[in-house]
C-alpha positions as CSV (number, residue, x, y, z in Angstrom):
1,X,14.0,11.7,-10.8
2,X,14.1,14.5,-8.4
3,X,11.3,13.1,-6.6
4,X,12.4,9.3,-6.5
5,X,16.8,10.5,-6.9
6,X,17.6,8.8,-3.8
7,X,17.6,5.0,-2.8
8,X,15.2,5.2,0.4
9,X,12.1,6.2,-1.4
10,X,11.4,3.4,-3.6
11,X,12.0,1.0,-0.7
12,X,9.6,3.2,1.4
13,X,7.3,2.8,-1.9
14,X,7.9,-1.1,-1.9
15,X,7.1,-1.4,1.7
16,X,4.0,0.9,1.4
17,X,3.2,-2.2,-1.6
18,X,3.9,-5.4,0.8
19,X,1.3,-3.8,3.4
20,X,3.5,-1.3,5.7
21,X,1.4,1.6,6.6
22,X,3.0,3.0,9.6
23,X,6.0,5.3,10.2
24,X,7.3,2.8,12.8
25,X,6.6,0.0,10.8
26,X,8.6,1.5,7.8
27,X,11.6,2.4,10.3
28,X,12.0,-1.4,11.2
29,X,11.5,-3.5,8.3
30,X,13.9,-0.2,6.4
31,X,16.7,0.7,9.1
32,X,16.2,4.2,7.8
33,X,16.9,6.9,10.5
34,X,13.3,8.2,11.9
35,X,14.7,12.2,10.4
36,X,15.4,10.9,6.9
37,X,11.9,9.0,6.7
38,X,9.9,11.7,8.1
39,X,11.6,13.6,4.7
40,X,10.8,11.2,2.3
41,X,7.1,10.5,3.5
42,X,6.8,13.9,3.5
43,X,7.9,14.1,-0.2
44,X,5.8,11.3,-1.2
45,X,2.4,13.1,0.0
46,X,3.6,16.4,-0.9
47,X,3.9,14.6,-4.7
48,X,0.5,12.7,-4.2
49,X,2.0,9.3,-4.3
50,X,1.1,8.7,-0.7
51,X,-1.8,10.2,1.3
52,X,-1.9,10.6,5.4
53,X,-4.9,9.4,7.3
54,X,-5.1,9.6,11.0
55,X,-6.0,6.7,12.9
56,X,-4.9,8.2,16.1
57,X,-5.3,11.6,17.8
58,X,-4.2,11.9,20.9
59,X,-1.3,11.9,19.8
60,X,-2.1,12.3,16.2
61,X,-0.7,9.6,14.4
62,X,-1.2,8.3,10.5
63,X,-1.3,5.6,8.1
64,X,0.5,6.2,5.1
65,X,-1.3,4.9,2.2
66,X,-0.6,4.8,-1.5
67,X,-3.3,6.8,-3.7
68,X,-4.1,5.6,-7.3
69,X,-0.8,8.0,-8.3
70,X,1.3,6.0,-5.8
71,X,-0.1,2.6,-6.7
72,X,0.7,3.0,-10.4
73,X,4.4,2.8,-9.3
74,X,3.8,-0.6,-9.0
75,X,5.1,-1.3,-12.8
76,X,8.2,0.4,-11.7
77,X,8.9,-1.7,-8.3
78,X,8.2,-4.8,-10.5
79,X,10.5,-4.0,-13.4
80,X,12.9,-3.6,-10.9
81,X,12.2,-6.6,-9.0
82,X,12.2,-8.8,-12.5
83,X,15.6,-7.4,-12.9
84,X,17.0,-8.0,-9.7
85,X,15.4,-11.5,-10.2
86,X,17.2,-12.4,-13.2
87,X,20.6,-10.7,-12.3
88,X,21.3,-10.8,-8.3
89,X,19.5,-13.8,-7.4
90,X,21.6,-16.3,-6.0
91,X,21.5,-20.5,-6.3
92,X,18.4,-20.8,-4.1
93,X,16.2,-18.1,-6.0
94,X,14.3,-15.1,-6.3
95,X,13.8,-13.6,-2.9
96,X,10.5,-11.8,-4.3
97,X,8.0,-13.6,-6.3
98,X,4.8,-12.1,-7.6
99,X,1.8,-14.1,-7.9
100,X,-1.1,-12.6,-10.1
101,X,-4.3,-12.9,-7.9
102,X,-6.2,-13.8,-11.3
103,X,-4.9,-16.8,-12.6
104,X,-2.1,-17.8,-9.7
105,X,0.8,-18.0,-11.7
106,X,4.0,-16.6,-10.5
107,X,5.8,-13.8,-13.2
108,X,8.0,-11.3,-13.6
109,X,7.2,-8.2,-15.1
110,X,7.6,-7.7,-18.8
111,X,7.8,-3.9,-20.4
112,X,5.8,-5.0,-23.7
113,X,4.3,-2.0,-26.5
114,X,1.0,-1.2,-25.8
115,X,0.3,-1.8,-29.7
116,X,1.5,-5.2,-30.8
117,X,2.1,-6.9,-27.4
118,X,5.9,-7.6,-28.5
119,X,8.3,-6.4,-25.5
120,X,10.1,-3.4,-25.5
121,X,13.7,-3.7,-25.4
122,X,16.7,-1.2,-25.2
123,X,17.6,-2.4,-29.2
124,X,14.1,-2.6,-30.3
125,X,12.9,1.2,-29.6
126,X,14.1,4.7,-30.5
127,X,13.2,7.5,-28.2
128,X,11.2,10.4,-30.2
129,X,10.0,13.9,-28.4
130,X,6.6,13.6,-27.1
131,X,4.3,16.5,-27.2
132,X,5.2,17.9,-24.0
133,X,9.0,17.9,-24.8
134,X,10.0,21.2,-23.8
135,X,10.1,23.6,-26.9
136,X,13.0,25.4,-25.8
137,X,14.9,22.0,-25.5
138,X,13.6,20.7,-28.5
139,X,14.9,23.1,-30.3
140,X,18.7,22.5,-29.4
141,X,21.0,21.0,-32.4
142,X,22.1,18.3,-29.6
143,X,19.0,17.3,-28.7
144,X,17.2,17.0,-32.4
145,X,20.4,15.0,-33.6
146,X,19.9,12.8,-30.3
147,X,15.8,12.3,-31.1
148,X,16.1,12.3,-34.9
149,X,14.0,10.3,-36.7
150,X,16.0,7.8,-39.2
């Protein structure tokens, strides 16, 4: 969450996904001020979600293009999306469709378990510690009695 704790970089992550590669290209369709989009850029390559790639040099200019790290946040963009679709969309519809290039139907994204294909819902999982829970957290009454097994 530090990395993605604000509201501009996931749109600067959904534009990157609807084809906008360009710092001036991000500042129009976004509104963002040009200081606070240099910053989040920034942090996106710094975290290897986005990579630079001059196209330009004199001046030096880049692209800004989502590596396989970056692309993998598509799950998260359309999650969101799915909700937004179900819950803001007015009379006339979803403002953002996806259509899957394989078979041309139109969807949502569904969170569904890897194992058994049924989807994953906030009443139908229990969060455990994974194996990289820190051990110095895991250890804390609080946090065993919130990841306790039943």
């Amino acid at each position: 969450m530090d990395l993605l704790g604000d509201w501009w970089t996931p749109l600067v992550l959904r534009e990157a996904f609807y084809g906008i590669t360009r710092f001036d290209g991000f500042q129009q369709e976004l509104g963002i001020a040009r200081t606070t989009l240099a910053e989040r850029l920034r942090r996106l390559v710094d975290a290897g979600l986005m990579e630079k790639r001059a196209y330009e040099t004199a001046p030096v200019r880049h692209d800004y293009v989502l590596t396989e790290k970056g692309r993998d946040f598509f799950g998260v963009l359309a999650a969101m999306n799915a909700w937004g679709n179900r819950w803001l969309s007015g009379d006339e519809g979803a403002p953002v469709v996806f259509e899957h290039d394989r078979c041309g139907h139109v969807g949502d994204a569904a969170v569904v378990c890897a194992g058994c294909g049924e989807p994953l819902t906030a009443d139908a999982v229990r969060p455990r510690t994974g194996p990289g829970y820190p051990p110095r957290l895991a250890a804390r009454p609080d946090v065993r009695a919130r990841f306790e097994q039943s």
